[in-house]
C-alpha positions as CSV (number, residue, x, y, z in Angstrom):
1,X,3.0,-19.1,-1.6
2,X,3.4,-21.6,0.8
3,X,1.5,-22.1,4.2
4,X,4.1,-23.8,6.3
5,X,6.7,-20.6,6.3
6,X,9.6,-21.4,8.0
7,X,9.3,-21.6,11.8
8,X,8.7,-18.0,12.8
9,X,8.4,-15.9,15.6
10,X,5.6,-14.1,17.1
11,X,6.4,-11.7,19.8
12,X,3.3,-11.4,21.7
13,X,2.6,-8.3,24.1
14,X,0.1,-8.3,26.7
15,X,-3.3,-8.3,26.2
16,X,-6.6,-6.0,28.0
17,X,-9.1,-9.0,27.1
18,X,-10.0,-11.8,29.5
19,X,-10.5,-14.0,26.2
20,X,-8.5,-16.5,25.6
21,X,-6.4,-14.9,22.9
22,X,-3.6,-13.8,22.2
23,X,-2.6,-10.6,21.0
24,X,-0.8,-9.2,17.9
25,X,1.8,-7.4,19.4
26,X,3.2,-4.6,21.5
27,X,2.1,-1.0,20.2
28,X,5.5,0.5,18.6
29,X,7.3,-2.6,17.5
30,X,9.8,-3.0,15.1
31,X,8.2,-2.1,11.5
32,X,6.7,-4.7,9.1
33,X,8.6,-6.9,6.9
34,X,7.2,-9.8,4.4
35,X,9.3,-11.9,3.0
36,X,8.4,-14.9,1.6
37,X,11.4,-16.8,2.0
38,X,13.1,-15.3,4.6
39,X,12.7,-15.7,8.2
40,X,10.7,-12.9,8.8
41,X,8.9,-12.2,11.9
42,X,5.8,-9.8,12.3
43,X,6.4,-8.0,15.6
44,X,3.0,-5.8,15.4
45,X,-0.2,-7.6,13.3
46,X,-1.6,-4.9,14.0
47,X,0.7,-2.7,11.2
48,X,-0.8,-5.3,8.3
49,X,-3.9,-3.7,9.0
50,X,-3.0,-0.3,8.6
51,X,0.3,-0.8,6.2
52,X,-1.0,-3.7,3.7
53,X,-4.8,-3.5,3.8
54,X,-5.6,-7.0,5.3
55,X,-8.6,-6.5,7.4
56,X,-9.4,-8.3,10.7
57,X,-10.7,-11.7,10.5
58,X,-13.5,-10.4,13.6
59,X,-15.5,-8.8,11.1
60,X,-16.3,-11.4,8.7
61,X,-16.3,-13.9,11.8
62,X,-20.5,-13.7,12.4
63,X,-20.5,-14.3,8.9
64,X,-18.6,-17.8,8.7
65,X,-20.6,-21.2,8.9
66,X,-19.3,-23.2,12.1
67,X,-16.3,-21.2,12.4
68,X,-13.0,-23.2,13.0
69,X,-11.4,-22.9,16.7
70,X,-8.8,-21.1,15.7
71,X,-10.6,-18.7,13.7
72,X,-12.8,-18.1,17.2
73,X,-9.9,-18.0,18.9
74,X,-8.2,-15.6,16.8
75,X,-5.0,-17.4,15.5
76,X,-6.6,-16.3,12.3
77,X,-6.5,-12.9,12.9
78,X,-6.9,-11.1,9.3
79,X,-8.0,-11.6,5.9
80,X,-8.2,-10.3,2.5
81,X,-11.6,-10.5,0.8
82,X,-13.0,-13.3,2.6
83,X,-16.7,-12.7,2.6
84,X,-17.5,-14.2,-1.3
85,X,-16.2,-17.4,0.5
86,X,-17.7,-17.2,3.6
87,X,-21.0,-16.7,1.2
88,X,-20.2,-19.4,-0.7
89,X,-20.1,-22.3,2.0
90,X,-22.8,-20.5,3.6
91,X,-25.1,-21.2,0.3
92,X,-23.6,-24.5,-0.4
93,X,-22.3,-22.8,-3.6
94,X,-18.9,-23.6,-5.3
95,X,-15.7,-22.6,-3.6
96,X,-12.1,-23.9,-3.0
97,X,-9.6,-23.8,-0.4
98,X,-5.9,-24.3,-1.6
99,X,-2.3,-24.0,0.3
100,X,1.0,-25.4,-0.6
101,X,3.6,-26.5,1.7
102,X,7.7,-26.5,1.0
103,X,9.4,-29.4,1.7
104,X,12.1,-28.1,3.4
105,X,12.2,-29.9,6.7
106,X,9.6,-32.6,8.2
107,X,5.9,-30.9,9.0
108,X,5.6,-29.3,12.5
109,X,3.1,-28.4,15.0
110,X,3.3,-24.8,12.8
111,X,2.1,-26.5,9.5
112,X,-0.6,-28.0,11.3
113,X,-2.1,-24.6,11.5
114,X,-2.5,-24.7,7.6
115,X,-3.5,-28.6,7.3
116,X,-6.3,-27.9,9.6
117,X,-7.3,-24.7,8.0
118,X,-7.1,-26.8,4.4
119,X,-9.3,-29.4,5.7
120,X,-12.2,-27.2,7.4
121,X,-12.6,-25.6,4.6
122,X,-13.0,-29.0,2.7
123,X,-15.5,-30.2,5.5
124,X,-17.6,-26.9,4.5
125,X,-17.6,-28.0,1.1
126,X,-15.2,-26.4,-0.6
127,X,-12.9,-27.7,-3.3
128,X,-9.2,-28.5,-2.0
129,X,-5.8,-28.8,-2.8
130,X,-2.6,-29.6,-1.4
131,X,0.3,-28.8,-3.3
132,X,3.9,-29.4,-2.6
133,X,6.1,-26.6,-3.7
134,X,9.0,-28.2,-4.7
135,X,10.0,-26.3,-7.4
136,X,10.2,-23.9,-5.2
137,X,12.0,-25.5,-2.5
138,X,14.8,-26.7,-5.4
139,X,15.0,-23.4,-6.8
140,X,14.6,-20.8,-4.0
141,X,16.1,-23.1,-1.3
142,X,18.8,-25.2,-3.0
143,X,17.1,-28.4,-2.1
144,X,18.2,-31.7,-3.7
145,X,15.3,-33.6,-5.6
146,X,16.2,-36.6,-2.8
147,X,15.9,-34.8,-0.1
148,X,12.6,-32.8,-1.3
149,X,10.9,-36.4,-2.2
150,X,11.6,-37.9,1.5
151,X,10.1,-34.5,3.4
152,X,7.1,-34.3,0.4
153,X,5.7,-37.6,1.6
154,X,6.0,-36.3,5.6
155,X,4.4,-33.5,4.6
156,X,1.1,-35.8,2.8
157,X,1.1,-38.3,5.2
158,X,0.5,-35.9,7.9
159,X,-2.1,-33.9,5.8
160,X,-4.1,-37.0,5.2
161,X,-3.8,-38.5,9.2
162,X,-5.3,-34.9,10.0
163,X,-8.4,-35.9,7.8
164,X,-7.9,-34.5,4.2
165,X,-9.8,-36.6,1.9
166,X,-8.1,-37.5,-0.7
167,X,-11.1,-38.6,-3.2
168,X,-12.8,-35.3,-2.8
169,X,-9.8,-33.0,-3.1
170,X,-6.6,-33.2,-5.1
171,X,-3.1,-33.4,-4.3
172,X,0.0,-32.6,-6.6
173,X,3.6,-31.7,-7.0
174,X,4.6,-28.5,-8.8
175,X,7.1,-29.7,-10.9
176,X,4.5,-32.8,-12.1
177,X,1.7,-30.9,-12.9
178,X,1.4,-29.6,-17.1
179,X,-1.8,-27.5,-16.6
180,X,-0.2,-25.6,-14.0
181,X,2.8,-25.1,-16.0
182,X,1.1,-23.7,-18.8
183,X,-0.8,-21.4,-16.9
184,X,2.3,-20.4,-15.8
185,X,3.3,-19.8,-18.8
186,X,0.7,-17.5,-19.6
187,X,0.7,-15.6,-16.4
188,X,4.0,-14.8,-17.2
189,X,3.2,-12.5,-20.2
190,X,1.6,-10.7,-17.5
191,X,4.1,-10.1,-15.0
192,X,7.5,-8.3,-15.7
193,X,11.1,-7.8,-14.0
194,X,10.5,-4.5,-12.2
195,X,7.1,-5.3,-10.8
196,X,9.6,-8.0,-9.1
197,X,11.9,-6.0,-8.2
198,X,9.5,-4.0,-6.5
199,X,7.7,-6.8,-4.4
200,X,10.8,-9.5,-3.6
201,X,13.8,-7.5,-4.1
202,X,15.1,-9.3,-7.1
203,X,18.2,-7.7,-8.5
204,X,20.7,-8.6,-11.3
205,X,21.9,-11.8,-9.0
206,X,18.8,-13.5,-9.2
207,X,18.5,-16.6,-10.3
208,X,15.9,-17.1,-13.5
209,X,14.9,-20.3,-11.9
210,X,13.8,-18.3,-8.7
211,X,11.6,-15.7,-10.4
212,X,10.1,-18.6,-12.1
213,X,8.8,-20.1,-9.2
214,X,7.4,-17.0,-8.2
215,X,5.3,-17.4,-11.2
216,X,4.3,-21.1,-10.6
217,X,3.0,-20.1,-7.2
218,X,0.9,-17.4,-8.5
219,X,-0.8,-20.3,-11.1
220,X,-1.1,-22.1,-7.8
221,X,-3.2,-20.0,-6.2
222,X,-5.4,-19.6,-9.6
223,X,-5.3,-23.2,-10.6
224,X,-8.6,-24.2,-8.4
225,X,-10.2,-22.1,-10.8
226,X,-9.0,-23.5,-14.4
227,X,-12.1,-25.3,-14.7
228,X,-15.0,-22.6,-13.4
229,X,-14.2,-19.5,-11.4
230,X,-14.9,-19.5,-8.1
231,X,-14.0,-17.7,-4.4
232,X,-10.9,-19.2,-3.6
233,X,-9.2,-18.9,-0.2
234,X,-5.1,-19.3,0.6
235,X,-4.5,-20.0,4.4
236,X,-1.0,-19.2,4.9
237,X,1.1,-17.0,7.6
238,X,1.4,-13.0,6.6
239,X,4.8,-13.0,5.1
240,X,3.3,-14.8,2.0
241,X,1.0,-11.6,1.8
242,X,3.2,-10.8,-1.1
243,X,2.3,-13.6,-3.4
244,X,-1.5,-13.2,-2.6
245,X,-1.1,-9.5,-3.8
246,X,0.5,-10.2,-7.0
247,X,-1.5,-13.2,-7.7
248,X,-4.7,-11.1,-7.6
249,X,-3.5,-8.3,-9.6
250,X,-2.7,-11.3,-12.3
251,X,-6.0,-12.7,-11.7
252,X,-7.3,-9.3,-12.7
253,X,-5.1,-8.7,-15.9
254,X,-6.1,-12.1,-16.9
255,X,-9.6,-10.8,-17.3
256,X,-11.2,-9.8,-20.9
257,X,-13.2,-7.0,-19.2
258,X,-12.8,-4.4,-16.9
259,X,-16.4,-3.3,-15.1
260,X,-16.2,0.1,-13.7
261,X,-19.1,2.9,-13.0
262,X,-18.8,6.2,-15.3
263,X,-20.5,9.7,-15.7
264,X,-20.1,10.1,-19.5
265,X,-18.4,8.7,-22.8
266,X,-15.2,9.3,-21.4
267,X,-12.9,7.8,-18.8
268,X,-12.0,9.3,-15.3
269,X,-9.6,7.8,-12.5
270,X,-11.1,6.5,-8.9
271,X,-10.7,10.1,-7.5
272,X,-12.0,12.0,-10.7
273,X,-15.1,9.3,-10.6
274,X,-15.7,9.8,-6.7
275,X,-15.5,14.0,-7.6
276,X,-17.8,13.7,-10.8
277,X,-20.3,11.4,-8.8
278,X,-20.4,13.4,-5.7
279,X,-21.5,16.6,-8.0
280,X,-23.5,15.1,-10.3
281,X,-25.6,13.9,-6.7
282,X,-25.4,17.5,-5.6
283,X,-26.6,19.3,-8.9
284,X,-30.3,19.7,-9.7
285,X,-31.2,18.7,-13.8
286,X,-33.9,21.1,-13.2
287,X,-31.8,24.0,-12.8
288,X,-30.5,23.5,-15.9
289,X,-32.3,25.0,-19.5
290,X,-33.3,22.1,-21.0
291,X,-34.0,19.8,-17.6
292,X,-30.1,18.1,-18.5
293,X,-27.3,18.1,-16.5
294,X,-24.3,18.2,-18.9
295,X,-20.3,18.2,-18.4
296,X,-20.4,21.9,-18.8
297,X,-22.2,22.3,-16.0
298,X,-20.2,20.0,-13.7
299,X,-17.5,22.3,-14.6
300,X,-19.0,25.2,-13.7
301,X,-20.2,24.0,-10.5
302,X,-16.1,22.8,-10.0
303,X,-14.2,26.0,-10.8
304,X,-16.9,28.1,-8.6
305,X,-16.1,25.6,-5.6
306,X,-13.0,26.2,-3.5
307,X,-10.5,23.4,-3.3
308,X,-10.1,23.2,0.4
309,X,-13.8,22.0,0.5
310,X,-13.3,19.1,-2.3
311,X,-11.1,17.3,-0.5
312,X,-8.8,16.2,-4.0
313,X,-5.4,17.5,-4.7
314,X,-5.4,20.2,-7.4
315,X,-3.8,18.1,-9.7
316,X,-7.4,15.7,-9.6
317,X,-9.2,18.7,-9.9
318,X,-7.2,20.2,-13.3
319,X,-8.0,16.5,-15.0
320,X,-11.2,16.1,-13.7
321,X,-11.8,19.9,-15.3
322,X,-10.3,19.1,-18.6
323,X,-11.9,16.2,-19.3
324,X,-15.4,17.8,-18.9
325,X,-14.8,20.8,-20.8
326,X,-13.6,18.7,-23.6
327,X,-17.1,16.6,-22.9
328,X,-19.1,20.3,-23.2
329,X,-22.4,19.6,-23.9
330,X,-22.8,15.9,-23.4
331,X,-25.1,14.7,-21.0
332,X,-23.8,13.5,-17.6
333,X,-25.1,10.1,-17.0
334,X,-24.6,7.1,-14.6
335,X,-23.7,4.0,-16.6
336,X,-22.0,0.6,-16.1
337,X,-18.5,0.6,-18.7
338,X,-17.6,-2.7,-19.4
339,X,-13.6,-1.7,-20.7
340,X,-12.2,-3.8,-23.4
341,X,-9.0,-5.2,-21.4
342,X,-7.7,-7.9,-23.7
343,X,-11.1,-9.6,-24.8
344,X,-11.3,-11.4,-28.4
345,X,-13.5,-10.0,-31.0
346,X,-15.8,-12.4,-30.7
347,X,-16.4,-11.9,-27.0
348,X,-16.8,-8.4,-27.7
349,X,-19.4,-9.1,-30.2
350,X,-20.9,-11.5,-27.9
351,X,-21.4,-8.8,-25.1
352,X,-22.4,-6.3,-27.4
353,X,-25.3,-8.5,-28.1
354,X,-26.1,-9.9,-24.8
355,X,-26.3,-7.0,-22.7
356,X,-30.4,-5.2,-22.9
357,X,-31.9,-2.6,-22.7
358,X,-30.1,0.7,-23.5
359,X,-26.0,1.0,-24.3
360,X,-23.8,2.8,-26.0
361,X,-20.8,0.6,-28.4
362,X,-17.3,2.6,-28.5
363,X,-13.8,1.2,-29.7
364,X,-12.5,0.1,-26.7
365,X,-15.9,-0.1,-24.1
366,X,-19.6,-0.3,-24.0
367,X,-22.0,1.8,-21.5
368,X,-25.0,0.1,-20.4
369,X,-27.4,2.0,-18.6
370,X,-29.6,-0.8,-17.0
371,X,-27.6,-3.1,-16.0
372,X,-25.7,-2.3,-11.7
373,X,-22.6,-3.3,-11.3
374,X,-22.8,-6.8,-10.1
375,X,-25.4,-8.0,-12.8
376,X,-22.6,-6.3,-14.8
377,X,-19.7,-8.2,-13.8
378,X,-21.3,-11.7,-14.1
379,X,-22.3,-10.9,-17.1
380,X,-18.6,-10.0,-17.9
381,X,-17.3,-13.1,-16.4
382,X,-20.2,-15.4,-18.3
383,X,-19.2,-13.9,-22.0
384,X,-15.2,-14.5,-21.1
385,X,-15.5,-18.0,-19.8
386,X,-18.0,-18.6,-23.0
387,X,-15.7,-17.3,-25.6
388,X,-12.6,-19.4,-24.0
389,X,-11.6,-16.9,-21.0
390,X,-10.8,-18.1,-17.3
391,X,-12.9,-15.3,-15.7
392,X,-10.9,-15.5,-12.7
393,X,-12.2,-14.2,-9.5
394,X,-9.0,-12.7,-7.5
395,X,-8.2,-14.8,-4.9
396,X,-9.1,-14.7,-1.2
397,X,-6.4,-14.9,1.8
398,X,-6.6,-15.5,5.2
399,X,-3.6,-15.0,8.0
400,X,-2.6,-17.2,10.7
401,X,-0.7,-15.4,13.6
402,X,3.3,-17.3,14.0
403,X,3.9,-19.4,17.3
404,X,6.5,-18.3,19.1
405,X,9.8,-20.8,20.0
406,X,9.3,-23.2,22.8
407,X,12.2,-21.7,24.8
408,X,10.6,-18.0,24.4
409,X,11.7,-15.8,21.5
410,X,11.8,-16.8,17.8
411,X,10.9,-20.5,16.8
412,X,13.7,-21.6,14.6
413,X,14.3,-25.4,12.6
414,X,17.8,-24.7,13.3
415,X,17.1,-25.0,17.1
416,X,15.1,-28.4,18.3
417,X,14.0,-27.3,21.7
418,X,12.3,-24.2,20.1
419,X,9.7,-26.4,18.0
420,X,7.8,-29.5,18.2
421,X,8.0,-31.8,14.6
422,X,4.8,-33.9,13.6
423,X,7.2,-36.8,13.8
424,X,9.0,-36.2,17.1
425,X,9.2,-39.2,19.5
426,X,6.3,-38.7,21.7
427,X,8.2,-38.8,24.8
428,X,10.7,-35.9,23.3
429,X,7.6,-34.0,22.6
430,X,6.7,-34.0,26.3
431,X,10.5,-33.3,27.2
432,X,9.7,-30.0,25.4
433,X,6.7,-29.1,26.7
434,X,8.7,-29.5,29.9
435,X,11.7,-27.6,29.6
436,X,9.5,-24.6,27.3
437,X,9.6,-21.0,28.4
438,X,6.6,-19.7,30.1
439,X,4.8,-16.5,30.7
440,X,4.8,-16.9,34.9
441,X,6.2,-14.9,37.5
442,X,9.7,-15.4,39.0
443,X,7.8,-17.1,41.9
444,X,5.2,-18.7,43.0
445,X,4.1,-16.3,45.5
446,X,4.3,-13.5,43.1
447,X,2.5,-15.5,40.3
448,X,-0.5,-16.1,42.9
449,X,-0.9,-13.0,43.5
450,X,-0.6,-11.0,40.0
451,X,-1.5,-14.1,37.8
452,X,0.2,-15.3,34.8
453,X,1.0,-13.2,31.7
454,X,-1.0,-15.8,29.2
455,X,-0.5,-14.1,26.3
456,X,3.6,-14.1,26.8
457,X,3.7,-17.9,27.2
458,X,4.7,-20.4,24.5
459,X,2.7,-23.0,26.5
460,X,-0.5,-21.1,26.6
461,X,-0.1,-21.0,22.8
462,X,-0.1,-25.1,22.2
463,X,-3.4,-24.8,24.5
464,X,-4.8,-22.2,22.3
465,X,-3.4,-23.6,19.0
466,X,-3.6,-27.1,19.4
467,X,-3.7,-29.2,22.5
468,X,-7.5,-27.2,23.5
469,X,-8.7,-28.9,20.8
470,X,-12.2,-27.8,19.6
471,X,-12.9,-27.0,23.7
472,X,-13.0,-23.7,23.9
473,X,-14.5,-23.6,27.3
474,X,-10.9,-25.9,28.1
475,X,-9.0,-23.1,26.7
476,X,-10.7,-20.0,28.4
477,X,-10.0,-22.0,31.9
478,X,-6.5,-22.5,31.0
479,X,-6.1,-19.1,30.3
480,X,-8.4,-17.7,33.0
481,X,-6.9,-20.3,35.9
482,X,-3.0,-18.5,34.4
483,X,-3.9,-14.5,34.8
484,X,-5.8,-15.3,37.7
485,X,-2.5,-16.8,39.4
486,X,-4.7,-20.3,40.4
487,X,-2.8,-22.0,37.7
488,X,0.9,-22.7,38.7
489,X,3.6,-22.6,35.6
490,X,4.3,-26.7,36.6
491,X,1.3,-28.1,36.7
492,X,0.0,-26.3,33.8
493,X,3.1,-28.0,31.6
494,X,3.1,-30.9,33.7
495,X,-0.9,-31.2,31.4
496,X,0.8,-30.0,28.7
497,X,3.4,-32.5,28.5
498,X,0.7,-34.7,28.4
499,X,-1.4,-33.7,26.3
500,X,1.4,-33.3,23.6
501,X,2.8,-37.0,23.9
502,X,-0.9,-38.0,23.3
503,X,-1.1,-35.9,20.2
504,X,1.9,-37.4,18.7
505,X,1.0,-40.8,19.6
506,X,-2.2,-40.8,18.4
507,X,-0.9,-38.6,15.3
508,X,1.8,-40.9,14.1
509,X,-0.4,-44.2,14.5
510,X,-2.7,-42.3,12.0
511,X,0.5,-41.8,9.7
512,X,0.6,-45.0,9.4
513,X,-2.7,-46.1,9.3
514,X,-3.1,-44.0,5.8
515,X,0.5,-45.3,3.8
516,X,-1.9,-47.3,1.8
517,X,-3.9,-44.3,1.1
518,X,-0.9,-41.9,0.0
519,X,-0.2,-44.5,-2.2
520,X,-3.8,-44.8,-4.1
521,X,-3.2,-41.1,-4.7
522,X,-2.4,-40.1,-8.3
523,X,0.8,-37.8,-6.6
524,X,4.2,-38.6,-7.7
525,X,5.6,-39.6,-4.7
526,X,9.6,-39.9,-6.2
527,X,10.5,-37.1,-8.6
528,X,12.1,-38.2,-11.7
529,X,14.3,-35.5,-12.1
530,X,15.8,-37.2,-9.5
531,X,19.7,-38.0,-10.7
């Protein structure tokens, strides 16, 4: 899990709005690939949606206190599970914002997506952390310790010249920090070989040192929450998607209890559940002999029901029917299960006792009747953090769309023209801007009269990503003054240019302006495995 992936492409289609956005991607596009460590490019965002289950960042936006530009914007464009952080800086409540970055190369105008994302989220008043990855970066890249120290301290210099404040977040190095180590450690008892397989590709060639890093990054993204669980958000781009899967299922095997909804003293699957609950909705007690709906009777109702109008396969249906025949005459009632994942005996004890009103105690779950399923899960989440538990909340995401390269196509660190470094000469940065691709017509007649194409134009992006600033009315005009053909391809870099030579002027006088600072910070700024 690291924010800064390595310069990627984004190969933007043309958009139908007249907002200053841009788009995810021509319809039909190559398919979707995430890989973490490759140099994978997402040619439709739209296929996350559908393919991987992020959802779009516009429909938690109304929801988000003083929104960031680029989440207006939509540069964020999707998200997993958002809203308990968007609740949580809305009520002043605890959250935490963490992102790590892999010292690969020096920080670009692409990793500035992720330091501003980090530091928002701080000025909301939520917890946060900067990590350097360079276990990763050793392990999964090859990179010496030497050469991983010298980009590490480009990397925090530029994080704290954006505004990350150092005395009310925390900074650290992965191979430096023992509590994240030993969580490691533990989530590693969790996690097994094929699961790997399945999600990176690992084969018999892998290197142990690599799948141990995979590891480390998932304690990463739990480590904000060693000392009291709360909503946690990653920014990074949607190849890392991966990591932030794995890293909540962890979060959820980690967990002493497992809160789910059931019918009777039995257990059903989602499906069976949905089938049992829609029935036991539809059947009337009163019909029944003694005023009880029982699992009998759910039966019944089942078998005389004809499976095109269920809408289950009739392999659901067969369990679902088993499993209440075998419950016969037990009452069918709605109930909160609180299922015995790996709690200790004492916690066990501890929720018998805490939960009132009415239950039922089995050998691996209780049922507790009064009690809806969130009162149930903080309840859950109290008793395992009481009796020694982390009571870990899975993790939150949200996506940044890639910029493309500066001269059109994919941005690469192999190529200089295609991307702009944080620590570029100023006056190489405008030379850039100059010579970058754009999304204008082969003329200027032509371009006057059917506009720009905005959301093809590498230059348009550094408006809309960076050089707009907070301005959004700016970055509308730009884009507005492109389609509309009033804005000629020259000018607009000619402004640009400008703009960009600012920014790394006024950027690398702030570098400097915090040395002193990077070096109050408790982080290990030359690794002593170092040889």
């Amino acid at each position: 899990m690291t924010g800064d992936d390595p310069l990627e492409e984004s190969e933007s289609g043309e958009s139908t709005t007249a907002e200053p956005r841009t788009d995810g991607g021509a319809a039909g596009a190559d398919d979707v690939a995430l890989d973490p460590w490759g140099s994978s490019s997402v040619s439709d965002y739209r296929k996350l949606f559908e393919e991987f289950g992020i959802e779009e960042f516009d429909e938690v936006l109304e929801e988000v206190p003083n929104p960031h530009y680029l989440m207006r914007r939509g540069v964020i464009f999707g998200h997993r599970d958002y809203r308990p952080v968007a609740e949580a800086l809305q009520n002043d409540e605890p959250a935490a914002v963490l992102s790590g970055f892999m010292p690969t190369g020096d920080p670009h105008i692409g990793h500035k997506l992720v330091f501003d994302e980090i530091i928002w989220h701080q000025q909301q008043g939520a917890d946060a952390y900067g990590l350097i990855a360079d276990l990763e970066a050793n392990s999964a890249r090859g990179m010496s310790w030497e050469e991983i120290d010298e980009h590490a301290r480009d990397y925090l210099l530029s994080l704290l010249a954006l505004g990350f404040d150092p005395e009310e977040g925390e900074l650290y190095r992965q191979s430096e920090n023992r509590e994240l180590q030993d969580l490691a450690f533990e989530l590693g008892a969790d996690a097994n070989f094929s699961e790997f397989q399945a999600i990176y590709g690992f084969d018999g060639e892998t290197d142990v040192s690599h799948m141990q890093s995979v590891v480390t990054q998932m304690a990463d993204i739990l480590y904000p929450q060693l000392e009291e669980p709360k909503p946690t958000v990653i920014p990074v781009g949607p190849d890392q998607d991966p990591h932030v899967r794995l890293a909540r299922d962890l979060a959820e095997r980690m967990r002493f209890f497992k809160v789910t909804e059931a019918y009777a003293s039995f257990e059903l699957e989602d499906e069976e559940r949905a089938l049992v609950a829609a029935f036991y909705e539809r059947l009337e007690p009163e019909a029944f002999d003694d005023d009880t709906l029982r699992c009998v009777h759910v039966a019944e109702a089942l078998e005389e029901t004809p499976l095109s109008e269920l809408d289950v396969d009739a392999s659901v249906l067969d369990s679902v029917l088993t499993k209440l025949e075998e419950g016969g005459m037990e009452p069918l009632r709605p109930r909160t299960r609180f299922f015995d994942r790996r709690a200790t005996e004492e916690a066990f004890d501890a929720l018998v006792e805490t939960i009132d009103g009415e239950k039922r105690v089995y050998e691996s779950h209780v049922d507790a009747f009064e009690l809806d399923r969130g009162e149930a899960e903080e309840l859950a989440r109290e008793i395992e953090v009481d009796n020694g538990g982390y009571g870990f909340r899975p993790p939150s995401s949200i996506y940044h769309r890639f910029m493309t390269g500066l001269t059109g196509g994919k941005m690469s660190s192999s190529i200089p023209a295609s991307h702009i470094s944080l620590l570029d000469d100023p006056e190489d940065g405008y030379d850039k801007v100059k010579a970058a691709s754009t999304g204008g017509r082969e003329t200027a007649e032509e371009h006057r009269e059917k506009g720009g194409k905005a959301d093809e134009c590498p230059v348009y992006e550094l408006y809309a990503y960076l050089l707009a600033g907070d301005d959004d009315e700016f970055a509308k005009r730009v884009y507005d003054e492109c389609t509309s053909g009033e804005r000629l391809c020259g000018d607009c870099k000619e402004q640009a240019a400008q703009l960009m030579r600012e920014f790394l002027e006024e950027h690398q006088e702030k570098r400097e302006e915090v040395e002193d600072l990077l070096a109050e910070t408790d982080i290990e700024l030359e690794s002593p495995r170092r040889r």
